[in-house]
C-alpha positions in Angstrom: 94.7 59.2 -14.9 97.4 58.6 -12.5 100.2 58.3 -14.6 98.8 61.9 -16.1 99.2 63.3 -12.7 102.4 62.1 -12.7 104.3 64.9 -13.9 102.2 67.2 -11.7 103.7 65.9 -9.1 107.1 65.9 -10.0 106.6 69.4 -10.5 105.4 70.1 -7.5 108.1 67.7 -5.8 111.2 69.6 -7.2 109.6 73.0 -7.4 110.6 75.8 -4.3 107.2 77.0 -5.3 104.6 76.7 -2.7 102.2 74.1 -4.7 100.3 72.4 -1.2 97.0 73.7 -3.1 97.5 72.0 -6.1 98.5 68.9 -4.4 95.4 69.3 -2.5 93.5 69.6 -5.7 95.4 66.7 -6.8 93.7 64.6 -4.1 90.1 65.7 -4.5 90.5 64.5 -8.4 91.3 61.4 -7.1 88.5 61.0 -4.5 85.6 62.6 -7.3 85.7 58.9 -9.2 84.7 57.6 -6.0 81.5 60.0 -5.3 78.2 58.5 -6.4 77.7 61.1 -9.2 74.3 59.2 -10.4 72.6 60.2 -6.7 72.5 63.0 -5.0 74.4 62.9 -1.7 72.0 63.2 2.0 74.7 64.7 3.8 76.1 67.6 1.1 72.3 68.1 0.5 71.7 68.6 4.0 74.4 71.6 3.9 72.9 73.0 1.1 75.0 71.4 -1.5 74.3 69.1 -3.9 75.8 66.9 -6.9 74.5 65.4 -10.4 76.8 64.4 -13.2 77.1 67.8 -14.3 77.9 69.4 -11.0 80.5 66.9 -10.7 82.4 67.2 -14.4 82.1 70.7 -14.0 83.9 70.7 -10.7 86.7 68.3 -12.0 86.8 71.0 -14.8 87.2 73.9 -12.5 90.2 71.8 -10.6 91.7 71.0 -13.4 92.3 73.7 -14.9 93.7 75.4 -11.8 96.0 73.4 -11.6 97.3 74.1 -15.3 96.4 77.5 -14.2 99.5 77.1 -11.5 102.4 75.5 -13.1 101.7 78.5 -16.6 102.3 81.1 -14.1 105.0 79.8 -11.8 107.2 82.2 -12.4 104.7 85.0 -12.0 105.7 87.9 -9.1 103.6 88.2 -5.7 103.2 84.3 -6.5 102.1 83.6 -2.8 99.1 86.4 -3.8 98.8 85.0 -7.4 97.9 81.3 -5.8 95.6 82.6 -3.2 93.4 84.3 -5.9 93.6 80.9 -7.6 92.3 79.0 -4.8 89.7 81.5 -4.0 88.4 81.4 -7.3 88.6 77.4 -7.7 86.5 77.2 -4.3 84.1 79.6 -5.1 83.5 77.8 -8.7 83.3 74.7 -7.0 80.6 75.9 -4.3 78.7 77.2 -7.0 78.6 74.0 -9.0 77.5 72.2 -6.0 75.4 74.5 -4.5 71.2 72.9 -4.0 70.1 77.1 -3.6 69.4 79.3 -6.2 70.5 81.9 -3.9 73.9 80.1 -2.9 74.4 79.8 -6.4 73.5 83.5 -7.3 75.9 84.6 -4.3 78.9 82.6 -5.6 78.0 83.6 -9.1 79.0 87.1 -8.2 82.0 86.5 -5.7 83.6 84.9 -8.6 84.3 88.6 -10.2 86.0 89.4 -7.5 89.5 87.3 -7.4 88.7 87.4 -11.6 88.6 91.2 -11.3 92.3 91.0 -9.1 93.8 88.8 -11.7 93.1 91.0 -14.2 94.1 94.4 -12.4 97.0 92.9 -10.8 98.9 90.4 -13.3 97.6 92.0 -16.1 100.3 94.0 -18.7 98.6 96.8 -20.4 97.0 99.8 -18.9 94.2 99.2 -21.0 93.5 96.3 -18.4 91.9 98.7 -16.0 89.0 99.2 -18.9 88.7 95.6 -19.5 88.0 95.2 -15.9 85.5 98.0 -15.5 83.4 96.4 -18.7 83.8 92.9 -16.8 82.3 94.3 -13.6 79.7 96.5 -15.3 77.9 93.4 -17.8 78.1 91.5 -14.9 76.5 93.6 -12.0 73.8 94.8 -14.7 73.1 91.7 -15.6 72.8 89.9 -12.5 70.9 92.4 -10.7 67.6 91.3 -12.8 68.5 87.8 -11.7 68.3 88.6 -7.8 64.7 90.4 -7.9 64.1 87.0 -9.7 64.7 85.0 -7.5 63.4 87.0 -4.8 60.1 86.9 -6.7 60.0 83.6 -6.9 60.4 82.7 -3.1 58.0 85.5 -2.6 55.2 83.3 -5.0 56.3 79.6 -4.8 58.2 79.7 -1.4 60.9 77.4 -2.3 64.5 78.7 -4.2 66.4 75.2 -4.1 68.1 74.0 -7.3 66.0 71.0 -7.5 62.8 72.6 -7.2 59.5 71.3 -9.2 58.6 73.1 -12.2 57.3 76.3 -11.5 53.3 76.5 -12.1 52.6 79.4 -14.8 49.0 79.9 -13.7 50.7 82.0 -11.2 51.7 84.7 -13.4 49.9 86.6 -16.4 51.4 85.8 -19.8 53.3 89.2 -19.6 54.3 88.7 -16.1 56.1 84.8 -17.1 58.0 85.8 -19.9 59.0 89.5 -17.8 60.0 86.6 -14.9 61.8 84.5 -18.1 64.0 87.1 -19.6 64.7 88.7 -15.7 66.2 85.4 -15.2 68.4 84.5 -17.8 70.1 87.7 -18.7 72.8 87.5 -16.4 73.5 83.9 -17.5 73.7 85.0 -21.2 75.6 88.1 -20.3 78.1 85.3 -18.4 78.1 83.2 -21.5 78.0 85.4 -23.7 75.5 85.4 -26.5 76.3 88.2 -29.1 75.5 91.9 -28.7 76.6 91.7 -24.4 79.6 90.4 -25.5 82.1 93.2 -25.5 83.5 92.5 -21.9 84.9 88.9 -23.2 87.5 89.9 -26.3 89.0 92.7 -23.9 89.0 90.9 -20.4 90.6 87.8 -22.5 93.2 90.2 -24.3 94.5 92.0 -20.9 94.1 89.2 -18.7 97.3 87.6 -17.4 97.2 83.8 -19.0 95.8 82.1 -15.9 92.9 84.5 -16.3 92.1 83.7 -19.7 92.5 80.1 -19.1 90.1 80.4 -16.5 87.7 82.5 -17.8 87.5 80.6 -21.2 87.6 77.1 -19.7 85.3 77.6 -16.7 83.4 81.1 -16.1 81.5 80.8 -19.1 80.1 77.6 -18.3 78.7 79.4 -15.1 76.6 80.8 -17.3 75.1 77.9 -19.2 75.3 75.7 -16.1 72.6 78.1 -14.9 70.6 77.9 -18.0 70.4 74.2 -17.7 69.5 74.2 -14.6 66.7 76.6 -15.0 65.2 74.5 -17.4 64.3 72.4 -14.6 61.7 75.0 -13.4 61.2 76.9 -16.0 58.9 76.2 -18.7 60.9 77.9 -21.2 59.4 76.4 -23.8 56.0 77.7 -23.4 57.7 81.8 -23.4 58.0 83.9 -26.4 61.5 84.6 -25.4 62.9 81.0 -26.1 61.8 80.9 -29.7 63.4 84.9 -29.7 66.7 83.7 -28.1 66.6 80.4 -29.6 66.4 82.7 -33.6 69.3 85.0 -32.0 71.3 82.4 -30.9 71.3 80.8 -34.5 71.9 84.2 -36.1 74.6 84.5 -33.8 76.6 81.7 -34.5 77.3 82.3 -38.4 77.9 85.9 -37.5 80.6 85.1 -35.2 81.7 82.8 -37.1 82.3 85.5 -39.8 84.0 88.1 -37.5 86.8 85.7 -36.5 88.4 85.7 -39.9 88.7 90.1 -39.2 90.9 89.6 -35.9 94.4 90.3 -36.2 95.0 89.7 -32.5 95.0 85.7 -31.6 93.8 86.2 -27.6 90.4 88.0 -29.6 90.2 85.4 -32.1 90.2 82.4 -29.6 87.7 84.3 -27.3 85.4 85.5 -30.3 85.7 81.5 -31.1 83.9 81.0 -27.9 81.6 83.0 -28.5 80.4 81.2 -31.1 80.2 77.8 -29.3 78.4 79.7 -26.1 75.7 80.8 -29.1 75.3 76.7 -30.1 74.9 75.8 -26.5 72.5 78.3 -26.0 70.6 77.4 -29.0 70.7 74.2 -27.8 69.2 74.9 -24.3 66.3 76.3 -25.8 65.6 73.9 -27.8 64.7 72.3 -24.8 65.6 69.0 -26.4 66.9 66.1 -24.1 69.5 65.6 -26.7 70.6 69.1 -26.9 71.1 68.9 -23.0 73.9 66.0 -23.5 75.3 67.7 -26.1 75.6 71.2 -24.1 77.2 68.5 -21.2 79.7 67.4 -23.5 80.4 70.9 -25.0 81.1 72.8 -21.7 83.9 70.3 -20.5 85.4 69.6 -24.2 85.1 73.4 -24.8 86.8 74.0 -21.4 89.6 72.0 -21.9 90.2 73.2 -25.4 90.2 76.8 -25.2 92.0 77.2 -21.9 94.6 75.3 -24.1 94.6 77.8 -27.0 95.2 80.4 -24.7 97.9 78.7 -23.3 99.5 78.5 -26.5 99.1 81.8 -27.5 100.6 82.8 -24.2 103.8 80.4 -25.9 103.7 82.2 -28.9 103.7 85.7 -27.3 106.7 84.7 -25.2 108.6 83.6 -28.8 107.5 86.8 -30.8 106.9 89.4 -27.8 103.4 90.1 -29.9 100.3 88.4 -30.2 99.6 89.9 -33.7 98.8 86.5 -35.7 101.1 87.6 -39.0 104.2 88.0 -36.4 103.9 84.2 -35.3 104.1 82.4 -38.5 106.5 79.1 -39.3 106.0 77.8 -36.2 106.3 74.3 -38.1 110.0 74.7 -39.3 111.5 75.7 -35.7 109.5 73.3 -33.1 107.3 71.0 -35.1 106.5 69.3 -31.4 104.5 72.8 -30.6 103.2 72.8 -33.5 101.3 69.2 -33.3 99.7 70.4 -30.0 98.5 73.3 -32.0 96.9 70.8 -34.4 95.5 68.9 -32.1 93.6 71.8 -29.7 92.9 73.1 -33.5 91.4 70.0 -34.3 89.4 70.1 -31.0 88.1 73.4 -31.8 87.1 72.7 -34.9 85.1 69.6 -33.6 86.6 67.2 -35.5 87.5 63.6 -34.7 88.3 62.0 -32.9 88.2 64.6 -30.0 84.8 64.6 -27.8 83.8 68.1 -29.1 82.9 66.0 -32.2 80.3 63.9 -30.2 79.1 66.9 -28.0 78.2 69.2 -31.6 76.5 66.0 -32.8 74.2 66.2 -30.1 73.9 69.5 -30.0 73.0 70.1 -33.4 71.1 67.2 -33.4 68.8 68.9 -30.3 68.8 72.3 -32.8 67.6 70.5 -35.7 64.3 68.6 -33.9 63.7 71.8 -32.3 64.0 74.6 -35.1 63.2 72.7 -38.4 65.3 73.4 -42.2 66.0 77.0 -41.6 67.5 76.6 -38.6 69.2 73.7 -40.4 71.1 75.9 -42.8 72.5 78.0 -40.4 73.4 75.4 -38.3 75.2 73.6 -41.5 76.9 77.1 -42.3 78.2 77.8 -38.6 79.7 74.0 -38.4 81.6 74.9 -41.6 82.9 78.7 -40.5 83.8 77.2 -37.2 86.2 73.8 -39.2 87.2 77.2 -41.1 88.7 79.3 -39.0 89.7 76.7 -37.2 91.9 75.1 -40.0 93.0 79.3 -40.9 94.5 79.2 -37.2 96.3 76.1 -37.5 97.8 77.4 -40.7 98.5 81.1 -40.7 100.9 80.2 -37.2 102.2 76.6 -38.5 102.9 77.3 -42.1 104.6 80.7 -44.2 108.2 82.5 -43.2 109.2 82.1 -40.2 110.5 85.6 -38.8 114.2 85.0 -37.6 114.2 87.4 -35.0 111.6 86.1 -32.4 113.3 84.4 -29.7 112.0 80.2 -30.6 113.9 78.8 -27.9 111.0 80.1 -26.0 109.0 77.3 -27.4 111.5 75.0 -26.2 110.4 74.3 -22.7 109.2 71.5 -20.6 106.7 73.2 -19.0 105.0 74.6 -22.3 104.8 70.9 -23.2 103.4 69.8 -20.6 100.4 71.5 -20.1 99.6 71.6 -23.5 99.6 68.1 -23.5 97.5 68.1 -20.2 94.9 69.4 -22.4 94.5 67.6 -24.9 95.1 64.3 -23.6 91.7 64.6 -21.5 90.0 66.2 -24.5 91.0 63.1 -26.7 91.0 60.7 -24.2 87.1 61.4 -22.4 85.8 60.4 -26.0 86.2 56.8 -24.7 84.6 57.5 -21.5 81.5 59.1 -22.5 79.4 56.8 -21.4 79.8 58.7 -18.1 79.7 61.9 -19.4 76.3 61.9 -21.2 73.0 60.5 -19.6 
């Protein structure tokens, strides 16, 4: 670990840039280890925050990648501005990780749209951003009104809204009124996922987004939303409400239908964000499967899937700065002019495709494993057919950029830099190399 953080360092050493944030981050990542992630702390509980193993990955996650988030955007203008939205946005992700209130959490869950929403308007390239911003704002506010009279219900009956609270007694409402209270509750989390058909904000927030912003919105704002599903499970008896075996039936649809509509996009940005798509729609088919299995898997799944995606958008940011288009028959022999790029490619391919030996391989094991004792042979088939469209399109990415002409008139010195290598590398080394820590990761 410390000789990865190496080159951070040097970058922030012999950089003018003003980096004391990342260094700061730098510091906390090496203090986490430390922390007691098996207990929860007295003294952050007694403030109203809290830690488990997944609060704590998750908030490595969400430093992590703002760091990467800082050295692909160092030569960004209004930097000062840029790296204050940054650090906004990586405390409010933390506080919401580690937050012991539903309400806490709810309130950071929406205060992270805000510096999202800036990095968007204000880094972003194309006019179109301003629309991509408005469908960002309007899914989420829609979707996590419900959410707030939910919670506000539920002090209202049970008289406790704390994160760790006992599972909520059902003889309080009418069956109507519990799965109402169910579906109330999770929309804004699938919206935040997102499962398909509220989908639409992701493809064009992730296309006119600056590359910081998709990095962070692919590897850590989604997994706000399945954080709060898991969670939830703790209280809810999901698995008693028609709306689990619904979602659960959606969710498995979803995933082969995805998978399908990746193979239509022209634009790499919307095929690497309809790819998340589809692995949101296995962890949410996982979560209601309500399967203790399924739970480790979706663990494994949110940090693998993190550091794998932000990484595909990173090099699609490289390949944009080569071609000046993101059009994915423009970027094609990447292979013959830097075959270094192009084995970083492979490898967040290979990733994405959950293949070995990355930890997305262990985490879709368990995941389909938790589908499969949950849904029967039916679900089996489409969980067989999803697995295969995702190694697909997976293996059609790594191809159609690596492989065919190369077009002599992008600018591939572009490729050619130390920083590019760098944090591409600073992806996929802790997406290979947490396979061998695992033990820590799943419970």
């Amino acid at each position: 670990m410390y000789s990865i953080l190496l080159p951070i360092i040097c970058t922030i050493i012999f950089s003018d840039l003003n980096y004391i944030v990342s260094l700061f981050s730098i510091l906390i990542i090496l203090c986490v280890p430390f922390l007691s992630a098996s207990n929860i702390s007295p003294f952050f509980h007694s403030y109203g925050l809290c830690w488990d193993n997944l609060s704590v990955f998750l908030v490595i996650l969400s430093i992590w990648i703002t760091l990467l988030m800082c050295i692909s955007m160092n030569n960004a203008p209004s930097l000062n501005n840029l790296f204050l939205c940054f650090t906004s946005l990586n405390t409010i992700l933390v506080l919401s990780f580690l937050s012991s209130s539903l309400l806490g959490f709810y309130i950071f869950f929406e205060l992270s749209l805000i510096p999202t929403l800036i990095i968007i308007l204000g880094w972003g390239a194309q006019p179109e951003r301003i629309r991509a911003g408005s469908y960002l704002m309007i899914y989420t506010l829609v979707g996590s009104l419900p959410l707030l009279g939910a919670i506000i219900y539920m002090d209202f009956h049970c008289g406790s809204v704390k994160m760790f609270s006992p599972l909520i007694d059902i003889f309080f409402f009418s069956s109507f009124d519990y799965s109402l209270f169910c579906i109330l509750w999770i929309l804004a989390f699938l919206i935040k996922l997102p499962i398909y058909g509220v989908h639409l904000w992701l493809p064009k927030a992730h296309v006119e987004a600056p590359v910081a912003g998709s990095m962070v919105l692919a590897g850590v704002l989604l997994k706000l939303g399945a954080y709060g599903l898991v969670r939830s499970l703790r209280f809810l008896s999901l698995d008693l409400s028609f709306w689990s075996d619904t979602l659960f039936i959606w969710a498995i649809f979803s995933m082969c239908l995805v998978g399908i509509m990746c193979f239509r996009q022209c634009d790499l940005k919307s095929l690497v964000a309809y790819s998340s798509v589809a692995h949101m729609s296995l962890i949410l088919a996982s979560c209601f499967s309500c399967d203790i299995i399924g739970i480790n898997g979706v663990m494994g799944m949110l940090i693998s899937h993190g550091l794998c995606s932000s990484g595909l958008f990173f090099g699609v940011q490289c390949l944009y700065e080569n071609s000046g288009s993101r059009n994915i028959f423009l970027n094609r022999g990447i292979l013959c002019i830097s075959p270094l790029f192009s084995f970083f490619w492979l490898l967040l391919c290979v990733g994405n495709a959950s293949a070995p030996p990355s930890l997305n391989l262990l985490s879709e094991f368990f995941l389909v494993s938790g589908i499969l004792n949950f849904g029967g042979s039916l679900s089996a088939v489409f969980c067989i057919l999803s697995v295969f469209l995702g190694g697909l399109f997976s293996i059609y990415l790594y191809v159609l950029i690596c492989h065919g002409k190369w077009n002599s008139s992008n600018n591939y010195w572009s490729l050619h830099s130390m920083r590019n290598y760098m944090v591409l590398f600073l992806h996929f080394f802790p997406l290979y190399g947490l396979l061998f820590l695992s033990n820590y990761i799943f419970f």
